[in-house]
Backbone bond lengths (Angstrom), bond angles and torsions (degrees), N, CA, C in turn:
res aa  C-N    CA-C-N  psi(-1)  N-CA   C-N-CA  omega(-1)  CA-C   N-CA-C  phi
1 X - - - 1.444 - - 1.524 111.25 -
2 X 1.242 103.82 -58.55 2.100 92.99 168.95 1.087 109.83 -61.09
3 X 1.542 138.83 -26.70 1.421 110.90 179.65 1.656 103.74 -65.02
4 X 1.037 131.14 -59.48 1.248 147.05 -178.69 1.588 110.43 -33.18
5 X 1.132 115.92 -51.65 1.121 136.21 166.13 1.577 140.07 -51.26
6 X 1.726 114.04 -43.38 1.437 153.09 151.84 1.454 118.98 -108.14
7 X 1.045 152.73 18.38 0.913 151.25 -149.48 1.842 109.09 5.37
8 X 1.060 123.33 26.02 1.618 137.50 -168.12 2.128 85.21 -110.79
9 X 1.724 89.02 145.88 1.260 93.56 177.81 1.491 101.53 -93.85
10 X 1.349 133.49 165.35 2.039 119.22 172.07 1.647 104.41 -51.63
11 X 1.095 101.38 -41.17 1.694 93.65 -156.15 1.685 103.52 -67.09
12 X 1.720 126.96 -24.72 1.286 117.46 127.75 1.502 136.35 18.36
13 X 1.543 85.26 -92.19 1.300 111.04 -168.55 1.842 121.81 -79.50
14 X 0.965 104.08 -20.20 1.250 158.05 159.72 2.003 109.38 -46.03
15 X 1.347 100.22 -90.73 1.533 98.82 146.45 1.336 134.48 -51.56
16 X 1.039 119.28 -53.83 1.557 114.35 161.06 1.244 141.30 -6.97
17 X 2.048 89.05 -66.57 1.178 96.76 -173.59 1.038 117.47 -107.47
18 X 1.519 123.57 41.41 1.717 140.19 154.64 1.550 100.12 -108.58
19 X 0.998 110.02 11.49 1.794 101.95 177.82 1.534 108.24 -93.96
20 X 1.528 87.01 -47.26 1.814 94.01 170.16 1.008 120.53 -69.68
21 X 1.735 128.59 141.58 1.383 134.11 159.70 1.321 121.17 -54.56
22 X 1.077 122.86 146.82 1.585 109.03 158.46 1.293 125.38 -64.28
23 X 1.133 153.40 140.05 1.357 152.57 162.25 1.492 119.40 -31.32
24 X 1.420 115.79 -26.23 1.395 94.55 -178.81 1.563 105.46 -144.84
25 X 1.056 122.23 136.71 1.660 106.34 -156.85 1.943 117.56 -83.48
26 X 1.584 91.54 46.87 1.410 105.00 -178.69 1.251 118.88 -140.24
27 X 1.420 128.45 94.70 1.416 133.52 176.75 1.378 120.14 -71.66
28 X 1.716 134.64 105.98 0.926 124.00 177.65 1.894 109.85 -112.83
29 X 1.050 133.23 122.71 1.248 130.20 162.17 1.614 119.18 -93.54
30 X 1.053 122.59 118.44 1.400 122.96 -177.84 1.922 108.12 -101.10
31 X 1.320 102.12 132.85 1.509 84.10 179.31 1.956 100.62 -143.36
32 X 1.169 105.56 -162.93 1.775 89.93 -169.67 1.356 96.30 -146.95
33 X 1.022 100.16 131.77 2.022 106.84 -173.49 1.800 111.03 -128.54
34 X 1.109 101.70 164.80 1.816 107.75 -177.44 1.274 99.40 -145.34
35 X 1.443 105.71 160.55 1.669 98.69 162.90 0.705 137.08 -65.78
36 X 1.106 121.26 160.68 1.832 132.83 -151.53 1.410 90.23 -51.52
37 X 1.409 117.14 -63.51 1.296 112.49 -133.61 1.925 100.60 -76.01
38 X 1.184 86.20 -32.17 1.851 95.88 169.41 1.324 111.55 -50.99
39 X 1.394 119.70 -48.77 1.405 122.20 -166.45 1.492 114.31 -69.83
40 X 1.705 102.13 -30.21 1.406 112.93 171.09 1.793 125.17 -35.95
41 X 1.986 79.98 -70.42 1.231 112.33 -177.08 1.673 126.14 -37.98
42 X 1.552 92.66 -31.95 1.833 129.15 -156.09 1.829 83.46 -82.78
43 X 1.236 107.72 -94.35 1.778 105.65 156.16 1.219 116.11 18.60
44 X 1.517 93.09 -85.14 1.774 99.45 -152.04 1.832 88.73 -78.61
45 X 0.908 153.28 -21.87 1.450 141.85 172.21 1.371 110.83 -71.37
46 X 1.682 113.23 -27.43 1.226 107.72 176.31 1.716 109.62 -85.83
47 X 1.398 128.48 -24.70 1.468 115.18 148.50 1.408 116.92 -36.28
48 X 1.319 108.60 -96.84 1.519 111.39 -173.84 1.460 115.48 -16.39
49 X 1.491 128.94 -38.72 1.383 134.93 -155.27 1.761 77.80 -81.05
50 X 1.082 111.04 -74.46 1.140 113.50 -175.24 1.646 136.84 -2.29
51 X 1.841 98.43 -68.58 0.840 148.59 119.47 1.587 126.17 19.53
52 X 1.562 95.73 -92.03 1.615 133.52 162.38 1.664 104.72 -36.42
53 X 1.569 108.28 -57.29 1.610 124.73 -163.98 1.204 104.60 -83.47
54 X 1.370 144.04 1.45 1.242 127.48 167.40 1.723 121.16 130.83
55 X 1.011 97.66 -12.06 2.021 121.61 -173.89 1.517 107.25 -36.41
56 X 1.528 84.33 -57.11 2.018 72.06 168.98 1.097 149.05 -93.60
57 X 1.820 108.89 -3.22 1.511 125.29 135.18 1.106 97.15 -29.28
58 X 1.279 123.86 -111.19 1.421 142.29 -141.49 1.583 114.67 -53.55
59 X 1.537 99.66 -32.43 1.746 91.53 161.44 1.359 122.22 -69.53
60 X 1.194 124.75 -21.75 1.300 132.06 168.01 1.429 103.71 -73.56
61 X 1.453 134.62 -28.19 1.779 100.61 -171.98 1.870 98.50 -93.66
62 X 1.966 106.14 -6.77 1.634 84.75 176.91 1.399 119.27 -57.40
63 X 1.594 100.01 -52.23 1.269 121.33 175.50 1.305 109.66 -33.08
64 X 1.501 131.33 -73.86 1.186 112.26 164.65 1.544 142.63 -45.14
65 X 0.777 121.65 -18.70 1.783 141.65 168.42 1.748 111.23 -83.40
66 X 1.236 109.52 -7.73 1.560 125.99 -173.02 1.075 129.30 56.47
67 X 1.495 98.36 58.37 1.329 101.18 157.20 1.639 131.26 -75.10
68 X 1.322 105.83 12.67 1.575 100.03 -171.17 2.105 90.84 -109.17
69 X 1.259 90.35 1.97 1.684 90.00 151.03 1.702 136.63 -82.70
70 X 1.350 100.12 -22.55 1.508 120.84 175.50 1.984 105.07 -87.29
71 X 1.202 106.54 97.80 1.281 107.86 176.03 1.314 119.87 -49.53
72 X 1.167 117.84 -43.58 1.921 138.54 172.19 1.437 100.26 -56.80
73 X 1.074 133.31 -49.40 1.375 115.43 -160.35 1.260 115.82 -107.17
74 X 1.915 129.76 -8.76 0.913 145.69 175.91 1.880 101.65 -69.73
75 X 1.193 123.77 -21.58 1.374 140.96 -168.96 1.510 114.37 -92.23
76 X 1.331 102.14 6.81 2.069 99.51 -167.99 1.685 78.04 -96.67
77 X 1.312 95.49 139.77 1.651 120.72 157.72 2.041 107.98 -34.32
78 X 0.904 81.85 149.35 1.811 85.46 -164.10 1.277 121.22 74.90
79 X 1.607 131.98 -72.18 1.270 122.90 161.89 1.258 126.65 -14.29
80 X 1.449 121.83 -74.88 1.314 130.13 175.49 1.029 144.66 -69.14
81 X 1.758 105.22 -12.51 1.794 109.45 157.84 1.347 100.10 -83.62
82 X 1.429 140.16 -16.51 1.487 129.08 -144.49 2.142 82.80 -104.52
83 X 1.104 116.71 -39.15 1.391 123.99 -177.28 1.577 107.54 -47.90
84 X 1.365 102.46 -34.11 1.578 113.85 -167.68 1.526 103.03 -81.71
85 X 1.230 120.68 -45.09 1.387 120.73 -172.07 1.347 113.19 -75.43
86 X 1.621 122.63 -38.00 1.687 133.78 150.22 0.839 117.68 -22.79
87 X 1.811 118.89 -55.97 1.410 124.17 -177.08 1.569 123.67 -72.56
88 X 1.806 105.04 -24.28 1.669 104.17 157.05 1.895 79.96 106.72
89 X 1.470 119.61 31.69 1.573 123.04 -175.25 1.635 93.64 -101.12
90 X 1.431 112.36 -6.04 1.667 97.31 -164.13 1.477 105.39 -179.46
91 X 1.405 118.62 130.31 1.733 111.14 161.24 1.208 130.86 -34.46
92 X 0.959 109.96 138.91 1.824 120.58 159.57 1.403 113.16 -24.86
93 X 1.525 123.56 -68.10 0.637 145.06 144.09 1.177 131.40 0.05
94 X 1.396 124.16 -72.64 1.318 142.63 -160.41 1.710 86.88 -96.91
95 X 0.917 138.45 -64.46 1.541 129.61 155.39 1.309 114.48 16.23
96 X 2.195 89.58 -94.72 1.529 112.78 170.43 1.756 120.64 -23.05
97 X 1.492 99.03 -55.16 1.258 104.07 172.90 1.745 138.81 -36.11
98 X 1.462 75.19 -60.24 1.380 99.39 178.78 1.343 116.52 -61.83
99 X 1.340 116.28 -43.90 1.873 122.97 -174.89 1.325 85.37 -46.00
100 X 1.782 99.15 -85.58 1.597 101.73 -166.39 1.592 125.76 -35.59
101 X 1.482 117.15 -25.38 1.279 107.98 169.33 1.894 120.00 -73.68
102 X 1.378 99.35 -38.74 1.566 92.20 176.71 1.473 101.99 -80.39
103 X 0.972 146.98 -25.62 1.737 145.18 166.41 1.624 102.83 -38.09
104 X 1.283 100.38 -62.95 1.717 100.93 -179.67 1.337 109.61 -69.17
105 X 1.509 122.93 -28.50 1.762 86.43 179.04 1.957 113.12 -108.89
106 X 1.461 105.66 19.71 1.767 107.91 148.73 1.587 100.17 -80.74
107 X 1.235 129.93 -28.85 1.528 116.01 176.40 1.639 105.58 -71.98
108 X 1.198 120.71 -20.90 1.553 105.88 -163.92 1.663 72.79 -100.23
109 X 0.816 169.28 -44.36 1.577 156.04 -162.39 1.678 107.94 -59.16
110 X 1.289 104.41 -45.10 1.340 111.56 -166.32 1.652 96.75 -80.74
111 X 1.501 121.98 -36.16 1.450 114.01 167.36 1.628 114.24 -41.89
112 X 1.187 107.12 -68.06 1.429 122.68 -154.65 1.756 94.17 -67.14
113 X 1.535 112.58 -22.41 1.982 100.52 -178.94 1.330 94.40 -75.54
114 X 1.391 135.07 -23.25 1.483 129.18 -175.46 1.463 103.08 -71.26
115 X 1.272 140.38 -59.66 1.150 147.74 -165.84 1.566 118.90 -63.31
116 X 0.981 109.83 -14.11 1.992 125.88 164.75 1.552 113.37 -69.05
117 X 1.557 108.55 -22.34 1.694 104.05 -171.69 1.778 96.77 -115.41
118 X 1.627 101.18 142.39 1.554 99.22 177.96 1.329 110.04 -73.67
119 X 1.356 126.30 -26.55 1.606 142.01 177.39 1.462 114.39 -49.17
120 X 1.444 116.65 -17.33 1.452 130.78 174.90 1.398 104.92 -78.18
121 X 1.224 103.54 128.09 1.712 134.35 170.11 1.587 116.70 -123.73
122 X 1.231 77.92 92.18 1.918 101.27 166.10 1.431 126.47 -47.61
123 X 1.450 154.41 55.92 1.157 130.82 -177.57 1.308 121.40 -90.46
124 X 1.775 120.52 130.28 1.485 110.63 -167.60 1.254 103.93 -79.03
125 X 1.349 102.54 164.43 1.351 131.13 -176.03 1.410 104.41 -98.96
126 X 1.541 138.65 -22.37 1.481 117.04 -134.93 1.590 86.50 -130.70
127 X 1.136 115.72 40.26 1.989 125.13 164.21 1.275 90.46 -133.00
């Protein structure tokens, strides 16, 4: 789609924008964390909502439109547990499970990439 778009391929754009400096020679990322077990909790309610709103409608009409032809997009969290249970590989259930289990550990991935840079600023969430 960006090529299509720019006639520029990403990796382009990509280079580019490691050529430029940043404007100010101070990287700060601020991000907001809770305890684990809160964050868990937060997760799995935010499945269900998910859920609730339509998620597996709509994974069902990619699927039909073929999305399980697009390797990239067949791979996003939800898609690919919900693809499995479509196909009759696994309960609803056990599905559900599963999202929420890989949901929580792209959140603990994305924790731990924050915690590698000193520029990261932690502010809790759970006071």
């Amino acid at each position: 789609e960006v090529y299509r778009a720019t006639g520029k391929p990403i990796s382009q754009f990509k280079k580019e924008s490691h050529q430029t400096p940043p404007p100010f020679g101070y990287r700060l990322w601020v991000t907001t964390y809770q305890n684990r077990q809160t964050l868990y909790n937060r997760i799995d309610y935010r499945v269900d909502d998910m859920i609730k709103n339509g998620l597996m409608e709509e994974t069902h009409k990619l699927l039909s439109q073929g999305l399980d032809q697009n390797p990239t997009a067949s791979q996003a969290i939800g898609d690919k547990e919900f693809k499995e249970y479509f196909a009759g590989k696994m309960g609803l259930d056990e599905a559900i499970a599963l999202l929420k289990q890989r949901s929580r550990q792209y959140a603990k991935r994305q924790i731990t990439w924050f915690k590698r840079y000193e520029q990261a600023c932690f502010i809790p969430m759970d006071q």
